[in-house]
Structures are given as C-alpha cells and as structure tokens.
C-alpha positions in Angstrom: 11.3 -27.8 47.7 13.5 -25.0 49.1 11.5 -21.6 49.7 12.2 -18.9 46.6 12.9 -15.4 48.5 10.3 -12.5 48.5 13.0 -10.0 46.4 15.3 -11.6 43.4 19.1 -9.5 43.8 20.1 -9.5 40.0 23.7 -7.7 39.2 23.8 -4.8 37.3 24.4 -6.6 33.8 21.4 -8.6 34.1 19.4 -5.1 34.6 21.0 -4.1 31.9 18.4 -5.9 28.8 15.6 -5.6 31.2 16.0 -1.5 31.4 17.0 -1.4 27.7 13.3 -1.5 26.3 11.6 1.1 28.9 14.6 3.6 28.0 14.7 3.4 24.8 10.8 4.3 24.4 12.2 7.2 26.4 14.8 8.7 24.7 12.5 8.3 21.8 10.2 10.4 23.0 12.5 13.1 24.3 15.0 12.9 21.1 11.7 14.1 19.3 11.1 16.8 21.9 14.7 18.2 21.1 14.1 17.9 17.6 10.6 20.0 18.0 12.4 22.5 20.0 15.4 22.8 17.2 13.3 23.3 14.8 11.2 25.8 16.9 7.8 24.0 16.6 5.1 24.3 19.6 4.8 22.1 21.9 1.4 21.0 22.8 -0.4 19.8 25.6 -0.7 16.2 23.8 3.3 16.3 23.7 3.8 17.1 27.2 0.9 14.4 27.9 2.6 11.5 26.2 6.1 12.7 27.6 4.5 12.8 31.2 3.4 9.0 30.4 6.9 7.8 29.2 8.6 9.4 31.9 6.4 8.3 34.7 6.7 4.6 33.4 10.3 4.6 33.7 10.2 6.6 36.9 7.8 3.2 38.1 10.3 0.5 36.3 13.3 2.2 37.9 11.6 2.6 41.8 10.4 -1.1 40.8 13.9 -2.4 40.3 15.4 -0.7 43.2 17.5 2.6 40.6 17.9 5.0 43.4 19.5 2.9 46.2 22.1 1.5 43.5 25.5 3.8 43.1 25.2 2.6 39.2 21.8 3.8 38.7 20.7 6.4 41.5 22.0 9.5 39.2 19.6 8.2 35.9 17.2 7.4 38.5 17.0 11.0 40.1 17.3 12.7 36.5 14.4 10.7 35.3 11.9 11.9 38.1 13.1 15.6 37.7 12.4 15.6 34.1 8.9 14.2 35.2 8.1 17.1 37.6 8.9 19.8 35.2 6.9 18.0 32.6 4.2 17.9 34.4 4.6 21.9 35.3 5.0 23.0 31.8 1.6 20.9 31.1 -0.3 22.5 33.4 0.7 26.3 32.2 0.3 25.0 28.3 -2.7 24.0 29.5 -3.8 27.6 31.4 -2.5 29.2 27.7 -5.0 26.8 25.6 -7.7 27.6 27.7 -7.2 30.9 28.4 -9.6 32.5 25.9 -12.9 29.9 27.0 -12.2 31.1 30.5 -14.6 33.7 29.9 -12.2 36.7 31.8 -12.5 39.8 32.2 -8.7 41.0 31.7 -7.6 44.2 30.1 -5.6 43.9 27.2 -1.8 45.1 29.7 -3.1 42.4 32.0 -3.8 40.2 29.0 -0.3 40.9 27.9 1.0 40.8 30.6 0.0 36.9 31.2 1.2 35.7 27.9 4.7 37.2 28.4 5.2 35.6 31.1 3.6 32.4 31.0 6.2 32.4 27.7 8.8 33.0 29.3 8.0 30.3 32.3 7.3 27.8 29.3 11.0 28.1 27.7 12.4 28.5 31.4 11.2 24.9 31.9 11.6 23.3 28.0 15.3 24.5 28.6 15.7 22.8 31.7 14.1 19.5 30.7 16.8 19.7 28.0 19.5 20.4 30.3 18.6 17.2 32.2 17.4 15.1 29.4 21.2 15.7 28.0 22.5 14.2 31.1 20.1 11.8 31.4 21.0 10.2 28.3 24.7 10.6 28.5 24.7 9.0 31.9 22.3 6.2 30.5 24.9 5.1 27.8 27.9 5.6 30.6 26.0 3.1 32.2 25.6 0.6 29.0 22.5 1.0 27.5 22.0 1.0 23.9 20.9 4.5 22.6 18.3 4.5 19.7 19.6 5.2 16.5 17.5 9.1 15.9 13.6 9.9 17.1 10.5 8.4 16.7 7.8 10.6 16.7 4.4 9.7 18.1 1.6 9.0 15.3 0.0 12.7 15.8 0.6 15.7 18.7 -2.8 17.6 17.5 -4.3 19.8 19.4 -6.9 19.1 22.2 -8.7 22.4 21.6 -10.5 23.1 18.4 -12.5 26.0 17.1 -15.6 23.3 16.0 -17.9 22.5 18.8 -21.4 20.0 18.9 -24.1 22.1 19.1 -25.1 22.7 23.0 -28.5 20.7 23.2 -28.1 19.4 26.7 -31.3 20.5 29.1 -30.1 22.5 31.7 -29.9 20.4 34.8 -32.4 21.7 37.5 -30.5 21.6 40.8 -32.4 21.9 44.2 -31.6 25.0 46.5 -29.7 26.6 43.2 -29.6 29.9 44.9 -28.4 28.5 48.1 -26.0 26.5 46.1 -24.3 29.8 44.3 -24.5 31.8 47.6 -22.1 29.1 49.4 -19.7 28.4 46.3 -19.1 32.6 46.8 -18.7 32.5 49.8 -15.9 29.9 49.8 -14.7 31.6 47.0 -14.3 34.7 49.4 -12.3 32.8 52.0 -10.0 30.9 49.7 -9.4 34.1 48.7 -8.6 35.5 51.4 -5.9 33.1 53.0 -4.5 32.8 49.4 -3.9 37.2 49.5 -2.0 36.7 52.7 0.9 35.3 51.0 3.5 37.3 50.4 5.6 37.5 47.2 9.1 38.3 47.3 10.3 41.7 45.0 11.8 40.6 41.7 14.6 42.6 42.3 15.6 40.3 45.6 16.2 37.0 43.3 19.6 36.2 45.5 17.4 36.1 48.2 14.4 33.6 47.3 16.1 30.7 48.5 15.2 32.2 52.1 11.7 32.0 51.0 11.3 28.7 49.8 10.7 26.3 52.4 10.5 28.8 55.0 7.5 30.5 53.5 6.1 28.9 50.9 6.1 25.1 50.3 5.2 22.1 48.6 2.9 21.5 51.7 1.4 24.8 51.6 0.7 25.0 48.0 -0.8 21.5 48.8 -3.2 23.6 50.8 -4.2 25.9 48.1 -4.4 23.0 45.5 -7.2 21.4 47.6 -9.3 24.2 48.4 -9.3 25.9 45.1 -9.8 22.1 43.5 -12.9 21.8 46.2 -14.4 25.0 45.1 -14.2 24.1 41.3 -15.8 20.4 42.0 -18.5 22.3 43.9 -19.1 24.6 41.3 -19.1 21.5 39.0 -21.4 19.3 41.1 -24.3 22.5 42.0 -23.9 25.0 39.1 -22.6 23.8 35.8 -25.2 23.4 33.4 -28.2 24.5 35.5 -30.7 26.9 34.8 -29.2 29.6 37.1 -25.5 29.3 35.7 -27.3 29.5 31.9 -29.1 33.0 33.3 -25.9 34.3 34.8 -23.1 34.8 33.0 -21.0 36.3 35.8 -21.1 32.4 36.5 -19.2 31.6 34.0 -16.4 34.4 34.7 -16.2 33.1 38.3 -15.9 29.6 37.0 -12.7 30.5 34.6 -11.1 32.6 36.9 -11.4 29.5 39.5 -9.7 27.2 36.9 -6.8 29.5 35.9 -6.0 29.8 40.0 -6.4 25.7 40.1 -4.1 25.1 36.7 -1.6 27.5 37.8 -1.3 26.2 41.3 -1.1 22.9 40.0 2.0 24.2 38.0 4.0 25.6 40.6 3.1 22.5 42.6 5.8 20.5 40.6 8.2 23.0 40.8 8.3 24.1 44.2 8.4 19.6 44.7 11.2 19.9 42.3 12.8 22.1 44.5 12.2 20.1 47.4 13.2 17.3 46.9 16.5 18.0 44.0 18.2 21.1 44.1 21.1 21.6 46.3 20.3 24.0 48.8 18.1 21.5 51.2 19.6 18.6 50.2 23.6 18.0 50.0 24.9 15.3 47.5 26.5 15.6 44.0 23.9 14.2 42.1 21.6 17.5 43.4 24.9 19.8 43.1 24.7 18.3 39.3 21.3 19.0 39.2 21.6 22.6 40.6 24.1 22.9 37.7 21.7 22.3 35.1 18.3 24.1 36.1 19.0 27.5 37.2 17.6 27.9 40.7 17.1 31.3 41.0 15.2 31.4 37.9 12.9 28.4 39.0 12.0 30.2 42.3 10.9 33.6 40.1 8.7 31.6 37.6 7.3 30.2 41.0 6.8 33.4 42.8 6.3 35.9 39.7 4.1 34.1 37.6 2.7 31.0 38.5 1.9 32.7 42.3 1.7 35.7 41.5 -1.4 34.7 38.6 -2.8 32.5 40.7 -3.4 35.1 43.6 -4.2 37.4 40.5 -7.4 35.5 38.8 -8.5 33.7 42.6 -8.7 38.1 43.7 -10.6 38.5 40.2 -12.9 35.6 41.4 -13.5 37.5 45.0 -14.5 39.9 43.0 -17.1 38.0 40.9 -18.5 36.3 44.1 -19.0 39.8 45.8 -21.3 40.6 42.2 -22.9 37.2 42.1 -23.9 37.8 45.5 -25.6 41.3 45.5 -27.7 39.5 42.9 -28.4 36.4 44.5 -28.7 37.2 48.0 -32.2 39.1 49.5 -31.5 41.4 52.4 -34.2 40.7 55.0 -35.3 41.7 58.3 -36.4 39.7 61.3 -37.6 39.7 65.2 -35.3 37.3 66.9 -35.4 36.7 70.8 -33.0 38.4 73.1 -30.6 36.1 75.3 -31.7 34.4 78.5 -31.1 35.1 81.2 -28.4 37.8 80.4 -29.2 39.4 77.3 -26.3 40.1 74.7 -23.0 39.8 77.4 -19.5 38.6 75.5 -20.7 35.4 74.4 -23.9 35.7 72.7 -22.5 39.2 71.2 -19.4 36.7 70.0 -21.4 34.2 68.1 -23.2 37.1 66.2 -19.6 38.4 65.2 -18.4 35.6 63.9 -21.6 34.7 62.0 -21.1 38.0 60.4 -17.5 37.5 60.0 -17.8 34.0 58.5 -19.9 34.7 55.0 -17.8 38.2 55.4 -21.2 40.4 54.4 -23.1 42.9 56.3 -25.0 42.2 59.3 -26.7 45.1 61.3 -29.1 44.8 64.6 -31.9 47.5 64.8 -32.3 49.5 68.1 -34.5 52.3 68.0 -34.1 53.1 64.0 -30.5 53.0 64.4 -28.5 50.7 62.7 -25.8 48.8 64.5 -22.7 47.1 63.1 -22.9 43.4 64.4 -19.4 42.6 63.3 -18.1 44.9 66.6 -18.4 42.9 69.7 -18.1 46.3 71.6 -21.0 47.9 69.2 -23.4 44.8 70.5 -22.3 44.8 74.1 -22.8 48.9 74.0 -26.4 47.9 72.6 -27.2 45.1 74.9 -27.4 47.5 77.8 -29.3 49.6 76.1 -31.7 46.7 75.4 -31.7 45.6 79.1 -32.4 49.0 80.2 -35.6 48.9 78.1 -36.1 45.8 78.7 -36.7 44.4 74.9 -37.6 40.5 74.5 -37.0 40.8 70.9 -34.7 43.2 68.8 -34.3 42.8 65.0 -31.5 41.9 62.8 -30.9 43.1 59.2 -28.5 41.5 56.5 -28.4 38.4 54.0 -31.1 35.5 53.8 -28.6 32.9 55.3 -26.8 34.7 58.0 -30.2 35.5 59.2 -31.1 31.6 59.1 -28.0 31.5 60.8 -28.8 33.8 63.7 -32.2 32.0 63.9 -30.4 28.9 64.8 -28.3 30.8 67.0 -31.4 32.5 68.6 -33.1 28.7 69.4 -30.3 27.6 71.2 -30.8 30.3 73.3 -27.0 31.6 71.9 -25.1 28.4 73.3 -25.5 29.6 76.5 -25.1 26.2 77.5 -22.0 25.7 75.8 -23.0 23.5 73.1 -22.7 24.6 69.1 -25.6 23.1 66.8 -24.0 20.9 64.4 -24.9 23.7 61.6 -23.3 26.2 63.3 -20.2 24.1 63.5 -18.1 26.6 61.8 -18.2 28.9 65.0 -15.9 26.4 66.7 -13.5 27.1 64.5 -13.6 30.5 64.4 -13.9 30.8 67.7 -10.0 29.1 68.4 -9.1 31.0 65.7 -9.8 34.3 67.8 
C-alpha cells in the first residue's frame, strides 16, 4: 500500500465547490448587513455577534485550505480577515453604548454628550468601512468563480441582549474573607493602571497627516495588549473578591469603580482590533497591492483618530474617573494607624533602609509619615529620612514611630523584621520592592 501524503494539493477548481457553501453563508450574512444599513436600521450587538461568527469561520476554512499563500485567493483571503477585525471593533463600542447607562457613571451631561457623539461617529466610521471591503470582497469572490446568492437571508431574530425587565435580585451576598483587604488592593491596582495608562500621549486632532508617525512608533497592537491585560486583571479581581459581597452591596462607589473599569476594558478592547487592523493591512508598514487596495477603501487617517480620539482618548477618560473612585473608596476603607517599629541595625536609617520605606510609600501611592519629636516627616523623600536618621542616631532612639494606612504599615512591619534587608534579601511579600527598586 503506497503511503497517502500528510497535505492533499487540489487545483483551484476543485476548491472551487468546497469554498462555495462557507461563502455563501457569508455573503448572506453581510448582504443583510447592507440591507440594514440602506434601510438605516441599528445594528445590534447580536448582528455584529453572528457576523463576527460567519466571518471567523471563513477566515478558519480559508487559513485551513491554504487562501493566503495562493495568487487566486490571497486578496479574498486578506479581505475576509479585515472585515473580521473591524467587526469585532464595532462590537466592542456597540457594546460600551448598550451598557453605558448600567455602568453606574458619574458623567456630566457635556461629558455624556460628548461620548455618544463620538462613539456614533466611530460606529459609522467602521459600518462604512466594512462595506467598502465587503463590496470587494464579494466582487473579487465572483472574479474568482464562486456562485453569489441570489438576495439576503436574514438571521431568525437580531433582538437585543439588554432588556429593561430584570429577575428580582434574591441572591445572598457572598461573604468574602479579608473583604476590606480585598477592596484596598483592587484600588490600589486601580491607581497604578491608571497611572501608566495617563502617560500616553494623544496626538492633537488637528495633526491627522501626522498620526501615521504615531502608530507603531508610539502606540501599538503590543502596547494596547498591555493595557488590555491589566485593566482585564483588575476587572476579574474585582469580579472574584467584590461582586456580590456584603461590602460592594454597602458601597455604592463600588459599583461606579466597577463601570468605569468596564468602559476602559470594552473600549481597549475596541481599538485593539483596529490598531491590529492597521498592523497588519494598511499600506504604510506593509508594501503590496492587495494593502495599497485596502488603504484605498478604509480611510487611514480616519482609523488612526477614532483610535486616538475616542477609543483612547475614553479609555484614559473612565480608567482617570476610576483613580478617582479608588482614591474615595479608600479614605473609607482604609484606618490610619500609628506604630513603634525598631530602628535599623547596626546603621540606623542610611540610603537603603530609608529606600525601602520610599518605595513602600510610593508603591500603594498614599501617605506615609515617621514621627520625630511631634514632627511629622514625609517618608516618600529619601533625603527627609536620611535628614531624620541622624537626628535619631544623635538621640540615640531604638524605636521611632510611623503613621499612614493599615497595610503599608503591615508592610513596614515586615520590613522592620528583616531588619530592612540589610542583608540583601527581600521577603517574598515584599517582592514588589525589587521591582521598584530597578525601576529607580
């Protein structure tokens, strides 16, 4: 019996029936999102749902028979998985709109406004461009021979997924250990996503000739990768401690920081798919004519400014609002204490003990002050605890006391018992200080 090969070369006209069934469930699907449009009917998020679904299973047939490397196919191919990504992008802002009012904000009625304009305009940005492709798509699927359905065939229903009728809420509260120490760490990696998030910068609507030099340069897939996954850890956190305890049921601001965390995620997740669009389709990283055709039909310049002026722009907007939530929840949560810990051995606070108090204080970014003589001393400033250690020698204290939140002051306790890693080695809950210490 002679041995079959591992991969089956068929020609293009055996591919041919074999492609014809997957496509036509396709064009289907996207002849009744034209027809929608036309007719000026909503879409939903169930519509962009089931037209993620169709596309992806064609993307997977097509990958699975090899499309892109063949000349015949490689140009459908290409058009299929850009219609995908954008898909997916205008999902995840139809999805932000839907849930906007249950995400409990706190926006004015301009910011408010603001929002819906331009998620709006983001929304008909991207339908547009699907259309563009989806046009191309299909003219180059007949060029190739495949048998176009004769009109659309509309799904069985596109209703809603949100509705105004809800069970009754019944469910006990799940009691969570360590509730309190649960919220206090959720802000404070709230506070820190926030912060590397503000750092990046958005371009001035004005420059839109110029946002081509921002994108890879400054902002990439990779790098909105990053954000996806922290803000995504943060809400799964939130998810795993908080939601439906007792504490989130007796604090509402909860439920604020919890909405403004989604809208950041969704809206992340949006630009995601554009900025991979981008990436990996329009002309101006990579050089063939099926992305200078591509280029042609999805506006570039426009993408990049629904990137940068709403979908990053929001996202850095409702991840600052959550900052500020966190910064309330705390002054509620956390209990400002006081306690005698031991001075250094055998050199008292020198650069490195003074270092690890810093960056304690720096890491849950709250207020931590060491008490000398009734006077309160900043230990954030390295120079303000050096200053303060020689006082301390000169006195020759044993023990000085330390003011600020219930867990830095754990912290500084932990600190305090390995005599300030004097030795060299971090405890393993103090691990954080290793990074911040690089980082320095």
């Amino acid at each position: 019996m002679k041995p079959q090969p591992l991969i089956e070369v068929i020609t293009e006209e055996e591919f041919l029936p074999l492609a014809n069934e997957p496509c036509n469930n396709f064009f289907k699907m996207f002849d009744s999102f034209m027809a929608c449009l036309k007719e000026g009917k909503d879409i939903n998020r169930k519509f962009y749902s089931d037209l993620v679904l169709e596309a992806e299973h064609l993307e997977c047939f097509l990958d699975g028979h090899g499309a892109r490397e063949n000349k015949r196919w490689t140009f459908f191919s290409e058009y299929v998985a850009s219609i995908r990504n954008l898909v997916i992008s205008a999902f995840y802002f139809k999805h932000v709109i839907d849930r906007f009012p249950h995400y409990h904000l706190r926006e004015d009625s301009a910011s408010h406004e603001r929002f819906f304009a331009e998620a709006g305009k983001t929304l008909n940005f991207l339908n547009q461009a699907i259309c563009n492709l989806y046009r191309e798509t299909k003219a180059t699927g007949k060029a190739n021979g495949l048998i176009l359905p004769d009109g659309a065939s509309c799904p069985r229903e596109f209703s809603e997924l949100e509705s105004n009728k809800k069970l009754p809420r019944n469910i006990s509260e799940d009691v969570v250990k360590e509730e309190r120490e649960s919220v206090i760490d959720l802000c404070d990696k709230v506070k820190k996503v926030a912060a590397m998030m503000k750092d990046t910068p958005l371009p001035r609507q004005e420059e839109k000739q110029e946002l081509t030099q921002w994108v890879p340069s400054r902002l990439n897939e990779k790098k909105i990768r990053m954000f996806q996954n922290m803000v995504h850890s943060v809400q799964s956190e939130f998810d795993t401690y908080v939601k439906n305890t007792r504490v989130e049921y007796e604090h509402p601001e909860l439920k604020v920081l919890r909405g403004n965390i989604s809208a950041c995620l969704h809206l992340i997740e949006g630009i995601l798919w554009m900025c991979h669009f981008y990436e990996r389709h329009e002309d101006e990283i990579r050089h063939s004519e099926c992305k200078r055709k591509i280029a042609h039909m999805v506006d570039k310049y426009e993408l990049l400014d629904r990137i940068f002026h709403f979908g990053l722009y929001f996202s850095i907007h409702f991840i600052n609002k959550a900052h500020q939530v966190a910064e309330e929840v705390l002054k509620i949560f956390v209990k400002t204490v006081r306690a005698e810990i031991p001075v250094p051995k055998p050199l008292g606070f020198h650069a490195r003990p003074s270092t690890y108090i810093s960056l304690i204080a720096r890491h849950y970014d709250e207020d931590l002050f060491m008490i000398l003589d009734d006077e309160k001393i900043n230990a954030k400033s390295v120079m303000s605890l050096l200053q303060a250690g020689g006082l301390i020698a000169d006195k020759g204290y044993e023990q000085v006391t330390f003011e600020g939140g219930s867990h830095i002051i754990e912290d500084i306790k932990i600190l305090a018992r390995h005599n300030y890693c004097e030795n060299g080695e971090i405890p393993r809950s103090l691990s954080y200080l290793r990074a911040a210490k690089s980082g320095n």
